[in-house]
N, C-alpha and C positions, 0 to 999 in steps of 0.2 A: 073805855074799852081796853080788854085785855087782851094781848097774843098769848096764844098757849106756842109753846114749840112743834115744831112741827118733826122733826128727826124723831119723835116717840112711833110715830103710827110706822114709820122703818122698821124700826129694834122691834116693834111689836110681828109686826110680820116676818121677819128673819126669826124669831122666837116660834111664831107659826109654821115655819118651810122645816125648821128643824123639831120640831115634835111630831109632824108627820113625815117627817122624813122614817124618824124611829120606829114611828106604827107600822109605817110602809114596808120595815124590814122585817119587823114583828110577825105581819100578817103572812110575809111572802115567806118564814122560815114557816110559821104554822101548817101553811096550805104543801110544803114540801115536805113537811112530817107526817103527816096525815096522808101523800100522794105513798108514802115509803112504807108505812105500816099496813095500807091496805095490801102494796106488794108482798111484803113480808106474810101476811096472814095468809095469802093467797097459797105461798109458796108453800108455808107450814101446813095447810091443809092439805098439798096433793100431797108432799111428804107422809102424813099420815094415813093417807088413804092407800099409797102404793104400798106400808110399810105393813098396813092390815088386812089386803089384802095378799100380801106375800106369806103373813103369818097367820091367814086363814087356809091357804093350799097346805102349807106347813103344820097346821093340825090336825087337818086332810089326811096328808100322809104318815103324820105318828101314829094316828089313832088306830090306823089297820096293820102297823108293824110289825114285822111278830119277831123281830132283833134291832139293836140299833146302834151303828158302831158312829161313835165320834171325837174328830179329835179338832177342835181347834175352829178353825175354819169353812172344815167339812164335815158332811154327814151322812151316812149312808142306811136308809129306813131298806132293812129287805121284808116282805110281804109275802105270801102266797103265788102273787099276780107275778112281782118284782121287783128290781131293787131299785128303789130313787136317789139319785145321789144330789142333796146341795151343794153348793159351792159359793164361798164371800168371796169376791177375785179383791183384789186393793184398789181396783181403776172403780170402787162401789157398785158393782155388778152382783149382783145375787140369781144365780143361774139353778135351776130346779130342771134335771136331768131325768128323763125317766125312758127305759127301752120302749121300741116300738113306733110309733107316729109322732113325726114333730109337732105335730099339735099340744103334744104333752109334755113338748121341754119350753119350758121358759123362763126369761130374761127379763130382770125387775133394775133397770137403771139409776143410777145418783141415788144410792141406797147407803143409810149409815152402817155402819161395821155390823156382823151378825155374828157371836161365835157362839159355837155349839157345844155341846158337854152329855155324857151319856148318864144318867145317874137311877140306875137302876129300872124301874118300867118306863120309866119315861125321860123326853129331852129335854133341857134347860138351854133357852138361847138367852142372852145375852144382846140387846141393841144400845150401841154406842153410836151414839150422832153427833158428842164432841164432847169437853171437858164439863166435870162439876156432877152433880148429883139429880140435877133437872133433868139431863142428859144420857141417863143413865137405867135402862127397863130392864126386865126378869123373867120370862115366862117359864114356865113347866110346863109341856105338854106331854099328856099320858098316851100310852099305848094298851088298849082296851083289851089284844088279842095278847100281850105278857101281863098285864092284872090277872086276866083271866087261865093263864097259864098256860099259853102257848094253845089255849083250844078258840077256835073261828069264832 
């Protein structure tokens, strides 16, 4: 009769406590990438929601224009009705001013950069939400009553 050693079936399980030690880190990094991108996705979606709905009131108000002076940061659509002024503050505030009932002015918070530009019938804004090209949007929006030349 033979002894086999006995210190193997040790080394074999210390060999075992340390490859799932590995996994165990493995899976707990997995499950914390996965808890961070759901947040992430979450976040990116009201971002877009609040950014398109902001730049739906905004072609609201180009599209009945009938001037539009801008410079930078701000904008001023004057209308028949009135004149609406936007404003990008730097604290990412995007405020849409319009005379009359405050129901009609509103404030769009944690908003990426918006600048404005007047380029003939219509606005060019500009959305900067951070560096790189990803980052980086263009709209044009027309004003129906200067296409049409200043008639209703």
């Amino acid at each position: 009769m033979r002894h086999q050693p006995r210190g193997v079936f040790l080394i074999e399980l210390l060999g075992y406590l340390a490859i799932m030690a590995v996994v165990a880190i493995l899976v707990t990094d997995m499950i914390n990438l996965s808890f961070r991108m759901v947040k992430e996705a979450r976040q990116r979606d009201t971002l877009i929601h609040r950014v398109d709905s902001a730049l739906d009131a905004l072609r609201r108000d180009t599209w009945h224009a009938a001037s539009i002076q801008a410079a930078g940061n701000q904008v001023t659509l004057a209308s028949p009705a009135a004149a609406i002024t936007w404003r990008m503050e730097a604290d990412g505030k995007l405020t849409r001013t319009a005379p009359g009932n405050a129901p009609e002015n509103t404030t769009w918070l944690e908003m990426p950069s918006f600048t404005f530009a007047a380029a003939g019938p219509a606005l060019k804004v500009d959305v900067e939400s951070g560096s790189g090209a990803a980052t980086h949007e263009q709209a044009t929006l027309p004003s129906q009553q200067m296409l049409a030349g200043g008639a209703p």
